[in-house]
Backbone bond lengths (Angstrom), bond angles and torsions (degrees), N, CA, C in turn:
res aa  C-N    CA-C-N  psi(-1)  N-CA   C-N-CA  omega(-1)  CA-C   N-CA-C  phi
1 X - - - 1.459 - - 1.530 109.39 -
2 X 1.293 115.73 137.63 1.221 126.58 -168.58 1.359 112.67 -70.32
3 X 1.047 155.63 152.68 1.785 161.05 173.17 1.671 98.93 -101.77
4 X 1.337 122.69 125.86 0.948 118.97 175.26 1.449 119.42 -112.61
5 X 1.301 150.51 126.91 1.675 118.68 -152.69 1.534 107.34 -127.86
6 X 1.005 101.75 132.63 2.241 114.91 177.09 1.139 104.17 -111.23
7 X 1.423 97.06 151.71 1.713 121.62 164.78 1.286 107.96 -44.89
8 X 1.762 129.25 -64.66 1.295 143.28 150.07 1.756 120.47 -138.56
9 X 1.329 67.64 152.22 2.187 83.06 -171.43 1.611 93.59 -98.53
10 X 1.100 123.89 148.05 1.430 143.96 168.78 1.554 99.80 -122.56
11 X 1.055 103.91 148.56 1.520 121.56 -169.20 1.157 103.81 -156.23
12 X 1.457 119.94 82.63 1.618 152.91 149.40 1.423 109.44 158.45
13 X 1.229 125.67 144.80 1.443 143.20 -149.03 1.584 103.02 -122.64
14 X 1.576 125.31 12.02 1.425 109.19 -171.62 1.585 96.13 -103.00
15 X 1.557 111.56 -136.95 1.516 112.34 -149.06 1.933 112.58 -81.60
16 X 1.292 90.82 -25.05 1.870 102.67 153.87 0.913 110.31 -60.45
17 X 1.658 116.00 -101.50 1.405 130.42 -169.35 2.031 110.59 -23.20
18 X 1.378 108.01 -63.80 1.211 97.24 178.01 1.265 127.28 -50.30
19 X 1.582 130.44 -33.10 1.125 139.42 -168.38 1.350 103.57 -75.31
20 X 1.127 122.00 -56.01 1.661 121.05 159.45 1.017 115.62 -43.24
21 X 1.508 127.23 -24.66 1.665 107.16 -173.08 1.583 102.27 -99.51
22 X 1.082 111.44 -9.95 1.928 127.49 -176.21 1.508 93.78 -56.91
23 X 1.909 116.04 -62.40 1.076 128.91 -159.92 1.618 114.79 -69.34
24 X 1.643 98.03 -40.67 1.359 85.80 -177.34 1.819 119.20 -94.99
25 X 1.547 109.71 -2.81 1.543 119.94 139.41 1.913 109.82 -22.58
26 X 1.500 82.89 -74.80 1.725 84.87 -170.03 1.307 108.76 -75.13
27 X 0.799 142.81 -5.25 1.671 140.14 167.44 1.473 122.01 -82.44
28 X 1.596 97.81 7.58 1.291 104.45 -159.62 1.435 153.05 17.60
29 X 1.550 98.24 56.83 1.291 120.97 178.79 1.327 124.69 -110.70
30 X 1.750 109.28 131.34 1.576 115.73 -155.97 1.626 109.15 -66.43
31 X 1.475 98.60 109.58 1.715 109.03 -164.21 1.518 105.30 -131.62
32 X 1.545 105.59 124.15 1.519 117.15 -178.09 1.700 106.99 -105.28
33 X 1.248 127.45 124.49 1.071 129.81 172.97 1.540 126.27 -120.88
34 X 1.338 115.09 97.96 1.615 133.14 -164.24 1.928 96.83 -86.26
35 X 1.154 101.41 127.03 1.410 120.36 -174.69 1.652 113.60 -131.68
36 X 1.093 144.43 125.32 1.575 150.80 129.21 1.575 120.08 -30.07
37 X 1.015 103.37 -54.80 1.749 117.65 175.23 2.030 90.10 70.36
38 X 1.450 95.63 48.95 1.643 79.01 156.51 1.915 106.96 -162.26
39 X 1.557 94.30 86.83 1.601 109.09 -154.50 1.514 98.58 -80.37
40 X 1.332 120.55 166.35 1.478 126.45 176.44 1.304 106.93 -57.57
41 X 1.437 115.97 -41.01 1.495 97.05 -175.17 1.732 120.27 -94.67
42 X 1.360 92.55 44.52 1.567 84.65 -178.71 1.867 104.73 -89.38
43 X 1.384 90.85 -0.34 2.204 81.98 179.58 1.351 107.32 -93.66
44 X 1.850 136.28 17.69 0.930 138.63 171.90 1.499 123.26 -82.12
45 X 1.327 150.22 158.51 1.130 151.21 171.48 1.572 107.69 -73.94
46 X 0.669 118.36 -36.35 1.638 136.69 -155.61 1.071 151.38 -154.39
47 X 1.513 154.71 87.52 1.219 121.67 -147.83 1.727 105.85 -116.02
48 X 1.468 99.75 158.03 1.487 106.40 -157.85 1.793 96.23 -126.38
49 X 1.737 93.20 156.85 1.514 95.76 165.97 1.549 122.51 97.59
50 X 1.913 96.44 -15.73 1.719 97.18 169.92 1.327 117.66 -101.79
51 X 1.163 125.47 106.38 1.460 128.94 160.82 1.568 116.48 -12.09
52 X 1.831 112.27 110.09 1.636 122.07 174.47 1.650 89.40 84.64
53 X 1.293 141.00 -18.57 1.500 118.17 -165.36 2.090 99.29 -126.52
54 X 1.314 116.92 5.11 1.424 128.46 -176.40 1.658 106.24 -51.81
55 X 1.238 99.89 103.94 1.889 104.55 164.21 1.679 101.10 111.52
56 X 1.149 116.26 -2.05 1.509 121.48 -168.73 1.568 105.75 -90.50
57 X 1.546 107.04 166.44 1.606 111.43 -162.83 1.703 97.18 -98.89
58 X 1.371 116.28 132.16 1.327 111.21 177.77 1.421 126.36 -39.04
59 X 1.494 97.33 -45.66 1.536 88.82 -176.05 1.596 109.32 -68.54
60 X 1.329 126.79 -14.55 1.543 115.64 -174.03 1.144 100.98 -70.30
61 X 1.346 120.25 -59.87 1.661 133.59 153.50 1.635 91.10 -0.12
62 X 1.217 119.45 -99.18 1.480 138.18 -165.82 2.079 91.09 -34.09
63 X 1.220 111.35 -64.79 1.431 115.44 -164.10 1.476 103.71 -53.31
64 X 1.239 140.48 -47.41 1.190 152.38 176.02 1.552 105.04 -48.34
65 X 1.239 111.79 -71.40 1.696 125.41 174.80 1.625 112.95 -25.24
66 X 1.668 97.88 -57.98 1.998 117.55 -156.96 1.810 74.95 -73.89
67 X 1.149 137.48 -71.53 1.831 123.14 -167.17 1.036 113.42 -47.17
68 X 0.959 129.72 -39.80 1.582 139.82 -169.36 1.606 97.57 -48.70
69 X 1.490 105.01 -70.69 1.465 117.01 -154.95 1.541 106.82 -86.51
70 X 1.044 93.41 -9.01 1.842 113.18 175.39 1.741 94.45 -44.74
71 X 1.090 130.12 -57.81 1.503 144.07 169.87 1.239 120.88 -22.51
72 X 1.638 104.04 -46.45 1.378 107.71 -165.77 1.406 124.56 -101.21
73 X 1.440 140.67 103.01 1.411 134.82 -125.54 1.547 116.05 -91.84
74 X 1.816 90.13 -9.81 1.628 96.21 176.95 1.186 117.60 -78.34
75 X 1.936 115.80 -14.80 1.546 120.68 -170.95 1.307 105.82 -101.33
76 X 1.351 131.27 110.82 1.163 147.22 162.64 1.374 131.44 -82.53
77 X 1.446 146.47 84.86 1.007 175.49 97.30 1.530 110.55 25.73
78 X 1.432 113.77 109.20 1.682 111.49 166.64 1.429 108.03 -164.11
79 X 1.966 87.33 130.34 1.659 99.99 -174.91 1.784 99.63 -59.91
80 X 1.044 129.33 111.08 1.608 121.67 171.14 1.834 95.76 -159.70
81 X 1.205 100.22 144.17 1.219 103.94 172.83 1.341 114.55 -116.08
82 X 1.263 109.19 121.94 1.715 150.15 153.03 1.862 107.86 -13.51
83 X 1.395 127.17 96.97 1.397 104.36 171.62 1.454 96.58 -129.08
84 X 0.979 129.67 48.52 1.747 135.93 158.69 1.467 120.67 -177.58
85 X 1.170 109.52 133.51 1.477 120.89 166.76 1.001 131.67 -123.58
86 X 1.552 130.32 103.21 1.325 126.77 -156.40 1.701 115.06 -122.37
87 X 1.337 133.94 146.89 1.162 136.20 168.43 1.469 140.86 -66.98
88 X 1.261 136.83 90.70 1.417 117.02 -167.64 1.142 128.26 -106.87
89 X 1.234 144.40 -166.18 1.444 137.14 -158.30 1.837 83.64 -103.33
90 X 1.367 159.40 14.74 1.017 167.56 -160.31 1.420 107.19 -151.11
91 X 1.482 127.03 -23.90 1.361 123.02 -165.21 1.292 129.78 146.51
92 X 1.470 121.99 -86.77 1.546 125.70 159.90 1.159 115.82 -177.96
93 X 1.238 141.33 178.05 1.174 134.11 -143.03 2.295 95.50 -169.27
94 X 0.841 108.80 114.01 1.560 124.38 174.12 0.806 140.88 -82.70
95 X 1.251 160.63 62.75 1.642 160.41 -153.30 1.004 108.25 -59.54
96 X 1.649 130.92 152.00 1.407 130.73 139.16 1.754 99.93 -136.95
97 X 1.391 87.70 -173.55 1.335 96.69 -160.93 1.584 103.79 -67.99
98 X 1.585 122.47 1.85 1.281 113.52 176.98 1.078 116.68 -166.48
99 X 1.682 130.54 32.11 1.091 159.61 -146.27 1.335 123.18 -179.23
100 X 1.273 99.11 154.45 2.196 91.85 -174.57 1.856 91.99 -150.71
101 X 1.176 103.82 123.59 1.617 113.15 -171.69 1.564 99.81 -118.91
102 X 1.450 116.64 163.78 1.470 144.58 175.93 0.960 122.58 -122.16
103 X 1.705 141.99 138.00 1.175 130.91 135.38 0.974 112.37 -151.34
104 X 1.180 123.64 -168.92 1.536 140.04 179.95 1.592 119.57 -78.65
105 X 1.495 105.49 -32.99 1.264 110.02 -157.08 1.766 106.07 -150.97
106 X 1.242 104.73 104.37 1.557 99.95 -179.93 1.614 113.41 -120.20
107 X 1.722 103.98 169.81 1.549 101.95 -142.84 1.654 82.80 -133.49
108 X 1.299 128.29 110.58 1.664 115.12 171.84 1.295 107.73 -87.21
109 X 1.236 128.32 102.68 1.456 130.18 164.83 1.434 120.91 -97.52
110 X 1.596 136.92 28.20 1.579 145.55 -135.63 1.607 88.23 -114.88
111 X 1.060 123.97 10.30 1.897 109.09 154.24 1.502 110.28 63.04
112 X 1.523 104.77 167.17 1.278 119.90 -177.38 1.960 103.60 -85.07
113 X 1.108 110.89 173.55 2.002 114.41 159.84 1.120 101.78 -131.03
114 X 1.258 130.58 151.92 1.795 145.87 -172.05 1.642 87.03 -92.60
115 X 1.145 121.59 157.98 1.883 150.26 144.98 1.077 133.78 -113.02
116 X 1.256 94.51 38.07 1.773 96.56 -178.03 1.114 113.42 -42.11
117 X 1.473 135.84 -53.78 1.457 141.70 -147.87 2.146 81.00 -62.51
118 X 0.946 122.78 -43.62 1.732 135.09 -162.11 1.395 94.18 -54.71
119 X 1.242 143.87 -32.22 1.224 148.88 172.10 1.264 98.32 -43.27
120 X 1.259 105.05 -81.90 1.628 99.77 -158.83 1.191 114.44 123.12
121 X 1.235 135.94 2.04 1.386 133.01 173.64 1.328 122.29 -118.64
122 X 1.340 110.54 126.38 1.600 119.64 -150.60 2.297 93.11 -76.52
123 X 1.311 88.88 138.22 1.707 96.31 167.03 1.498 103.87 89.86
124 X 1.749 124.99 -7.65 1.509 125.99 140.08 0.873 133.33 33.37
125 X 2.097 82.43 -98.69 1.343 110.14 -150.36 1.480 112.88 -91.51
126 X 1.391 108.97 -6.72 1.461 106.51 -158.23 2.020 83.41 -108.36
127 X 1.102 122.19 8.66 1.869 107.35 160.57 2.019 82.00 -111.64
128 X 0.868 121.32 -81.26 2.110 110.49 -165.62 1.990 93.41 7.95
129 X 1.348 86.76 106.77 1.911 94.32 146.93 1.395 90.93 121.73
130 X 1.619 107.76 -40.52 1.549 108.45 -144.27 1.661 106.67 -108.54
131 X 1.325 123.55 -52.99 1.408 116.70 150.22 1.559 128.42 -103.07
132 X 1.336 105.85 -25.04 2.068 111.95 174.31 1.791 98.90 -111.52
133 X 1.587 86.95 128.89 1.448 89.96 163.22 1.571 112.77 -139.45
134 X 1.053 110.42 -164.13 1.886 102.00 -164.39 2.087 93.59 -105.16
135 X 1.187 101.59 -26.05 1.621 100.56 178.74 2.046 123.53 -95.29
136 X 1.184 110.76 121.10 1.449 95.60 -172.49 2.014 96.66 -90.09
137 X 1.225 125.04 -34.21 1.466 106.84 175.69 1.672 102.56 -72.58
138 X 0.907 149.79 7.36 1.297 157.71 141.32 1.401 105.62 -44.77
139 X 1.652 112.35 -67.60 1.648 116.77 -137.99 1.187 92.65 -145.71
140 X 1.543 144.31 -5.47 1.163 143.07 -178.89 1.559 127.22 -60.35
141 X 1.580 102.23 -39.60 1.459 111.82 162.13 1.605 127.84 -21.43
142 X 1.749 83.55 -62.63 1.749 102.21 -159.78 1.424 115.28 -99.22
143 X 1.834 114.58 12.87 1.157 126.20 153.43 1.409 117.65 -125.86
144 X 1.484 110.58 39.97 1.705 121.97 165.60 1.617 117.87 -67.91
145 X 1.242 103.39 136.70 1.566 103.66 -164.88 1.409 136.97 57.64
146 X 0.942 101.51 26.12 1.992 111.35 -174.14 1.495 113.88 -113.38
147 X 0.783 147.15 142.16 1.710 157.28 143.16 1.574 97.47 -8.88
148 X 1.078 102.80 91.66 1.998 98.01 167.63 1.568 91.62 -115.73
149 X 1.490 86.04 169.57 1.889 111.42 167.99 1.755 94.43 -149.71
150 X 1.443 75.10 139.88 1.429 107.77 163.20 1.894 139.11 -85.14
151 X 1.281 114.80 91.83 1.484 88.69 -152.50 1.591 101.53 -102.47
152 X 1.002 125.53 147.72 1.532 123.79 168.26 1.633 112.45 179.47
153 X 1.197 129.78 -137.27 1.240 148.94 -161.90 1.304 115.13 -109.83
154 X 1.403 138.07 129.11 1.868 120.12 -158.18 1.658 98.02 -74.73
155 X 1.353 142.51 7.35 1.201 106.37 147.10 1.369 119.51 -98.09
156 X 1.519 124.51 -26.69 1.379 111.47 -168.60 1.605 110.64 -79.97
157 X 1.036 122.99 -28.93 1.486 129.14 178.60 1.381 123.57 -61.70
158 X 1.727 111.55 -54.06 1.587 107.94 166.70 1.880 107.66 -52.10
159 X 1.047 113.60 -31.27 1.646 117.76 -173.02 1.592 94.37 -65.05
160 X 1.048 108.58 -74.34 1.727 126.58 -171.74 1.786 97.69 -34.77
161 X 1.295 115.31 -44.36 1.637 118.07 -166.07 1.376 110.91 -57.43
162 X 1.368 108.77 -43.46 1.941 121.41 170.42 1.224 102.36 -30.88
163 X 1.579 122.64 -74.88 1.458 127.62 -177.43 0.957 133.58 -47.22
164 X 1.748 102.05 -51.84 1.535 107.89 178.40 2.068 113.48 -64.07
165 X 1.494 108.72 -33.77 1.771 102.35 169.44 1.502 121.65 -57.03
166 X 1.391 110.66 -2.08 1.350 119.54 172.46 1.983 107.95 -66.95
167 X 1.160 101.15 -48.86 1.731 105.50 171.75 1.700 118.13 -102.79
168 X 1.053 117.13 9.17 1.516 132.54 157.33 1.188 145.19 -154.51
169 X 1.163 130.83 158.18 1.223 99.92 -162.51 1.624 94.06 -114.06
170 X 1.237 95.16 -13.38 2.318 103.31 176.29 1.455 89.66 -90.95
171 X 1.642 93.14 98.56 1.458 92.70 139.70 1.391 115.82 -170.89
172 X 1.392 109.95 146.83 1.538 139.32 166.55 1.339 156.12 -86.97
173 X 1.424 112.58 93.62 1.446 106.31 -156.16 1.914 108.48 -86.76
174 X 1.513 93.99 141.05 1.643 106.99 -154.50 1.946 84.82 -112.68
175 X 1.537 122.77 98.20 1.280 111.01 160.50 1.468 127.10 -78.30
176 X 1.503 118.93 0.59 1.267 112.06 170.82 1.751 118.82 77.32
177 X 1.266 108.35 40.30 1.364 111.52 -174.57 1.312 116.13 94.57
178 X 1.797 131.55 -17.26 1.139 128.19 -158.05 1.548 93.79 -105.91
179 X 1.786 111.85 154.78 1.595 111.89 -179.88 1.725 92.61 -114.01
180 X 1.385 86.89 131.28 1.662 117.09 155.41 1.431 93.79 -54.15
181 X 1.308 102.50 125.89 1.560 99.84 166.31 2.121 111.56 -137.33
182 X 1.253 104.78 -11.92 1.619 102.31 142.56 1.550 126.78 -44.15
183 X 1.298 111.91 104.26 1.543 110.42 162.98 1.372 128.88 -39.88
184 X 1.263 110.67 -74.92 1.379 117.30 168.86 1.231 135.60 -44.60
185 X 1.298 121.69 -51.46 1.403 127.97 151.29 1.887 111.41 -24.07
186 X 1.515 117.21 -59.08 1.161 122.72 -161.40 1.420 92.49 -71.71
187 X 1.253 137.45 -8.82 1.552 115.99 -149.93 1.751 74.78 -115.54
188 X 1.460 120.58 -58.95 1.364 109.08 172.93 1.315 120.93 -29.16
189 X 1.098 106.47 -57.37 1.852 97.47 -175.27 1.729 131.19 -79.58
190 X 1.529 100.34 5.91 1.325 123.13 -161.54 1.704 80.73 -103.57
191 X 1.426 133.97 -48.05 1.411 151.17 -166.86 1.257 109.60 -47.85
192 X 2.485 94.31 -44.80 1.382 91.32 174.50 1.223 125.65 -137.63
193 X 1.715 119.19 64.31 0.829 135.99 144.52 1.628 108.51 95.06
194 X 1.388 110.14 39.85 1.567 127.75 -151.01 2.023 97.97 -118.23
195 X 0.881 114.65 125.45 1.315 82.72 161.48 1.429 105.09 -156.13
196 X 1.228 114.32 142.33 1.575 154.32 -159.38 2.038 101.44 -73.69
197 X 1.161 106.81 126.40 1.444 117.15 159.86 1.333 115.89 -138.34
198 X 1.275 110.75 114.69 1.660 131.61 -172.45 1.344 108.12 -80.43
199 X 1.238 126.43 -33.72 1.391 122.59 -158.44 1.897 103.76 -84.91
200 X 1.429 110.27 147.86 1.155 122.95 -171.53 1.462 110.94 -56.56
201 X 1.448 102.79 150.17 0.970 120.94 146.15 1.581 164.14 -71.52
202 X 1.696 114.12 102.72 1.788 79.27 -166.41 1.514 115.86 -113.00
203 X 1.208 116.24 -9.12 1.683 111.21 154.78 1.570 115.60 -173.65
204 X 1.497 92.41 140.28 1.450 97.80 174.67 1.835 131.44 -65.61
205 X 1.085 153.69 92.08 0.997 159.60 -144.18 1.895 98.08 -83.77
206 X 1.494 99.98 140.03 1.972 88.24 -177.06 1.801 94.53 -163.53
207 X 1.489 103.74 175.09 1.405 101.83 174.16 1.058 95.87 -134.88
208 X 1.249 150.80 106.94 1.585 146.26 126.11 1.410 99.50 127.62
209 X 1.594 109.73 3.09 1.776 99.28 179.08 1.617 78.66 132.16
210 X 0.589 161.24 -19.78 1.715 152.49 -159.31 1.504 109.93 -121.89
211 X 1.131 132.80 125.03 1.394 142.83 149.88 1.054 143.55 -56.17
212 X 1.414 104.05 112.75 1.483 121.39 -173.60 1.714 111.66 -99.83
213 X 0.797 123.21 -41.73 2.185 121.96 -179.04 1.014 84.67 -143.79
214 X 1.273 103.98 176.14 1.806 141.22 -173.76 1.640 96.45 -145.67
215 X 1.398 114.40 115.71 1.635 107.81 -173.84 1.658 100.76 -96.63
216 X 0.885 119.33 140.67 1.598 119.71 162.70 1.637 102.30 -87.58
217 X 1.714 85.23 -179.80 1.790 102.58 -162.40 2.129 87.32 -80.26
218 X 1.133 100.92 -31.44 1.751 85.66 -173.38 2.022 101.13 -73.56
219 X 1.046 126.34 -13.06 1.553 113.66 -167.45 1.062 106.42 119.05
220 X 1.218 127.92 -21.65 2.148 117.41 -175.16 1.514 117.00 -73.55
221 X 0.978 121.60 154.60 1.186 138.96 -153.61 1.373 126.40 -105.97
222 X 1.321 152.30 39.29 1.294 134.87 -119.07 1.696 105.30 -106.69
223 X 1.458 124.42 117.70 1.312 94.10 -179.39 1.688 121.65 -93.91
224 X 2.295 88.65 171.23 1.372 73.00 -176.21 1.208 91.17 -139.74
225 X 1.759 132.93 178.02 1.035 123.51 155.37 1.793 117.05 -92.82
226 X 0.834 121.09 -8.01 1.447 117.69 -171.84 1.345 97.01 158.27
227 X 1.434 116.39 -164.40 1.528 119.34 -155.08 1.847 124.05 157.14
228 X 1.173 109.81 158.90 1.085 118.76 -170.85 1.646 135.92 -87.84
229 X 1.343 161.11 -178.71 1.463 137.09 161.03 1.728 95.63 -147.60
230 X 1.168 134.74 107.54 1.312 115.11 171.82 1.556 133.86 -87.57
231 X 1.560 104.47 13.11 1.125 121.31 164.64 1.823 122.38 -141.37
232 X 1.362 120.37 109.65 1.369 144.06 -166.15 1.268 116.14 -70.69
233 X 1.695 111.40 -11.84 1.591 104.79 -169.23 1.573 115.07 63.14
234 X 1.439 98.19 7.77 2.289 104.08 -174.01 1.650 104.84 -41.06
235 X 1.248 113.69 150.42 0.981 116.96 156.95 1.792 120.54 -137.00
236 X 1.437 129.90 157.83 1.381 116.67 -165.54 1.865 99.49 -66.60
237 X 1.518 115.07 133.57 1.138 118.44 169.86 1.634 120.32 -49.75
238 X 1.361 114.98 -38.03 1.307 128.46 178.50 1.480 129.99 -119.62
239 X 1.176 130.63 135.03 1.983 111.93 -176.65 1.210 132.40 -76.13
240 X 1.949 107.52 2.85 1.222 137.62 -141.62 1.735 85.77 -51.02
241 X 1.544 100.84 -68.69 1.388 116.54 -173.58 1.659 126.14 -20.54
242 X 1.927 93.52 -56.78 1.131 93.21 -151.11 1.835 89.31 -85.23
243 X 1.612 131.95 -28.64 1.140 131.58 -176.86 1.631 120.93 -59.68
244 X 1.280 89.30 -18.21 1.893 102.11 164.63 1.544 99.45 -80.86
245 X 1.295 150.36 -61.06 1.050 148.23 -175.99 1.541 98.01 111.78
246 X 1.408 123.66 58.97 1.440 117.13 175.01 1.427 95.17 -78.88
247 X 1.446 115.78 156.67 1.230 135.80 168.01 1.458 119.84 -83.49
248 X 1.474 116.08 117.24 1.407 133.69 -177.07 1.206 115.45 -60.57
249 X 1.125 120.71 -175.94 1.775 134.31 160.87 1.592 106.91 173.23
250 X 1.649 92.99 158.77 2.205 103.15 -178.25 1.120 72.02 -84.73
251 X 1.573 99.42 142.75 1.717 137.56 167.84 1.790 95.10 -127.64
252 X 1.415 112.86 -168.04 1.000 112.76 -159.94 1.755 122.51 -54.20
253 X 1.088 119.02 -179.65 1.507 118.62 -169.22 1.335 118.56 3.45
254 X 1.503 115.67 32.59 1.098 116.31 148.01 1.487 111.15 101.57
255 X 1.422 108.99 27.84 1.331 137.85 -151.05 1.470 98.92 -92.59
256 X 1.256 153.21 141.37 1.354 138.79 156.54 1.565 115.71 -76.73
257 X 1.118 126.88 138.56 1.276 126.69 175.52 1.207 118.77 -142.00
258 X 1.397 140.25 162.61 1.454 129.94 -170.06 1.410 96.72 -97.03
259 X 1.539 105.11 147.17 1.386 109.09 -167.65 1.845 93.64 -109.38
260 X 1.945 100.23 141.64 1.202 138.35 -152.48 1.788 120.71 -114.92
261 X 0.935 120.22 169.69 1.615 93.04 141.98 1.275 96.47 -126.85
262 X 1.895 107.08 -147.12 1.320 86.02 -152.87 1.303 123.04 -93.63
263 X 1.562 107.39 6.41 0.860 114.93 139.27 1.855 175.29 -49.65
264 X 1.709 70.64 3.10 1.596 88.48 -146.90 1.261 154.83 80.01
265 X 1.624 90.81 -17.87 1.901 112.22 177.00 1.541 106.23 -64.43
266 X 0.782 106.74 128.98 1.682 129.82 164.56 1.768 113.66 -59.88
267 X 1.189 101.89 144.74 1.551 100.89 169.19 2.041 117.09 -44.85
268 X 1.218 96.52 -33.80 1.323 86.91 174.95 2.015 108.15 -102.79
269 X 1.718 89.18 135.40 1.608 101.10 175.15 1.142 113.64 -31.92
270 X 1.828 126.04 137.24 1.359 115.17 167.65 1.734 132.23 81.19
271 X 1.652 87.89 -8.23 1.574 86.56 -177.04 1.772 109.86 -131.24
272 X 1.381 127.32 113.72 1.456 147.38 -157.21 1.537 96.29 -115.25
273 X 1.569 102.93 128.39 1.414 112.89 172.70 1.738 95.70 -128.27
274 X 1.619 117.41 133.24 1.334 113.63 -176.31 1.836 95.41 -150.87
275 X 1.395 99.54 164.90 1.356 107.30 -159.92 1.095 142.88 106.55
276 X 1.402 112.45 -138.50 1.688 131.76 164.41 1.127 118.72 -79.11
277 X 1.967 97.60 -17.89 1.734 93.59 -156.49 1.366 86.90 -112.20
278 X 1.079 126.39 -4.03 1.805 115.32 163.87 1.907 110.76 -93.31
279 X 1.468 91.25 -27.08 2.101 85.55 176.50 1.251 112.07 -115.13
280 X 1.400 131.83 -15.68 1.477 102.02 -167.33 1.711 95.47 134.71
281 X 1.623 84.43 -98.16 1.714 95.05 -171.40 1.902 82.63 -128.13
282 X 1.118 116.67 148.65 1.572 137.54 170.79 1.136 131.52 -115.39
283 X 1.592 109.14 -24.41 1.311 114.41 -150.94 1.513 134.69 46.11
284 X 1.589 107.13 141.53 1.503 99.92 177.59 1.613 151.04 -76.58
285 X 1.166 91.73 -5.52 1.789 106.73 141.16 1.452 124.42 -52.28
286 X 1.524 101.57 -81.85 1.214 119.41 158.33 1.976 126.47 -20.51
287 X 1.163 86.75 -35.93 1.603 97.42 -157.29 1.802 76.59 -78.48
288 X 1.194 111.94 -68.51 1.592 118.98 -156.98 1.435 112.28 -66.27
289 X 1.565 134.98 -22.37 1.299 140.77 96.10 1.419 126.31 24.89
290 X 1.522 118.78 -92.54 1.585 132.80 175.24 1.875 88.46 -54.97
291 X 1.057 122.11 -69.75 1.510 132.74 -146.99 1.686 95.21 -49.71
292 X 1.601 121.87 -55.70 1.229 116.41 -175.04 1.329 118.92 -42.34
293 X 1.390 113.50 -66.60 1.450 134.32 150.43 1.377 126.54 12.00
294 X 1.652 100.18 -72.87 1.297 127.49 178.73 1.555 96.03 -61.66
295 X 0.935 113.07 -76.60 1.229 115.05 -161.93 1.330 119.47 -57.38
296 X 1.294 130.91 -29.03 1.694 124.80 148.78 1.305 126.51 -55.83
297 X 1.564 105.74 -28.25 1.883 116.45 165.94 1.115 118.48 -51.32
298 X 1.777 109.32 -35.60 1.576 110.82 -151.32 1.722 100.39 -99.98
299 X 1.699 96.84 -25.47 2.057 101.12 172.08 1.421 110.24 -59.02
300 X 1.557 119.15 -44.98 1.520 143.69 170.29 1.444 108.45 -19.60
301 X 1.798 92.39 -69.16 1.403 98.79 -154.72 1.637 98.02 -95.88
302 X 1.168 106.98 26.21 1.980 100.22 -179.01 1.672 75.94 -111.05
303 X 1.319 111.29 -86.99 1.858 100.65 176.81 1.824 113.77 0.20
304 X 0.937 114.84 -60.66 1.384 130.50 -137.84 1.945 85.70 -80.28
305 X 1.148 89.74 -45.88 1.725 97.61 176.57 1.453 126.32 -56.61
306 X 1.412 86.68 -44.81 1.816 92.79 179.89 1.291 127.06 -109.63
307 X 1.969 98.38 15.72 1.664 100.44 155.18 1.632 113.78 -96.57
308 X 1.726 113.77 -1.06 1.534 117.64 179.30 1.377 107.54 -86.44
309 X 1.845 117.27 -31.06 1.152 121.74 168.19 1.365 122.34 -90.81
């Protein structure tokens, strides 16, 4: 099998990865970008919150992106999926299922995946995207003022409820069998108009993707219009990360994240993880954000190389 070799390979195709490959398109640097084309948020209606792209369907998002860079002859684009990443005394070296690539400098942009089914609560999966989602500047807009619930774990959910009363004022946090057992918390959310149901869950009731009741395990009925989850069950789309052995760290609320500088470079030379797949959740601002970044880092430090050589 032939070795084919790039300036840098990116390995994920969503709102990072592309943005890095946009930049280093125009920088004209020989850049391979291996994509799946099947991102977490493709079970959403819509995505909200990015400047010029607000209300649009991810994948158009995606369709818009692949023309764009279509232009630029150094960025090379291929649906193939990535199943090794290895280190070499030159750089690294990429697998796919029928191909073997090189470069100097690689970029993991391969995102988080949702688990809903991992929850555990029957009728889920079929509202996730469409009336409950895990982001309210995401989706908060277009469920302002409506009957939400909050479902999660009795600490992250009473937390999550603060935010979400920012766009409603009906709402209900559902721990799923678990007891709040913070005082304060309970009296806070009782203060503002929040109120807590411990008892299990046994299925969400909906029509076409949208939520209509939340049944408990005794038979009651509670309605809702839609709603929130502040924990996804995510898991890293790829092991690339952790099979390199990047070095972790707590990031926000206590989040693990692989630790960077500020660049994004990874403990090991040459290798940048940005996104979902370095935090968790990023958002898509954010995501395309880090990605620019990167990708002026990586023109930087190629310049910088081949004015010493």
């Amino acid at each position: 099998m032939n070795t084919k070799t790039f300036e840098v390979i990116i390995i994920g195709g969503g709102p990072a990865g592309m943005s890095t490959a946009l930049v280093l398109g125009r920088s004209r640097i020989k850049t391979l970008i291996l994509n799946t084309e099947n991102p977490r948020n493709i079970v959403t209606t819509h995505s909200h919150g990015f400047l010029t792209q607000d209300g649009k369907h991810p994948s158009e998002i995606l369709t818009i992106a692949k023309k764009q860079l279509n232009k630029y002859s150094a960025a090379i684009y291929r649906i193939e999926k990535a199943i090794s990443l290895k280190s070499t005394a030159n750089g690294f070296i990429v697998e796919t299922e029928n191909a073997t690539y090189e470069s100097k400098k690689v970029v993991i942009a391969t995102g988080h995946k949702d688990n809903i089914e991992d929850i555990g609560i029957e009728g889920l999966a079929a509202v996730y995207g469409k009336s409950v989602y895990p982001c309210p500047f995401c989706d908060g807009f277009e469920l302002a003022d409506k009957k939400l619930a909050v479902i999660g774990d009795a600490m992250m959910a009473p937390m999550f409820a603060k935010t979400i009363s920012h766009w409603s004022k009906d709402v209900i946090v559902f721990t799923n069998g678990e007891q709040v057992l913070d005082k304060d918390t309970i009296v806070n959310l009782k203060m503002n108009g929040i109120q807590i149901i411990e008892a299990k869950i046994k299925k969400l009731h909906s029509e076409q993707g949208i939520l209509q009741f939340i049944e408990l395990e005794d038979g009651k009925l509670i309605e809702r219009d839609g709603g929130f989850l502040p924990d996804t069950k995510s898991t890293e789309y790829t092991d690339f990360a952790e099979s390199m052995e990047i070095s972790r760290e707590v990031g926000f609320m206590g989040m693990e994240t692989y630790k960077v500088t500020e660049n994004k470079e990874t403990d090991i030379k040459g290798l940048y993880i940005i996104g979902d797949a370095r935090t968790g959740w990023s958002g898509v601002a954010s995501s395309v954000a880090e990605g620019s970044e990167v990708g002026a880092t990586i023109t930087h430090q190629i310049i910088e190389d081949n004015w010493k050589n």
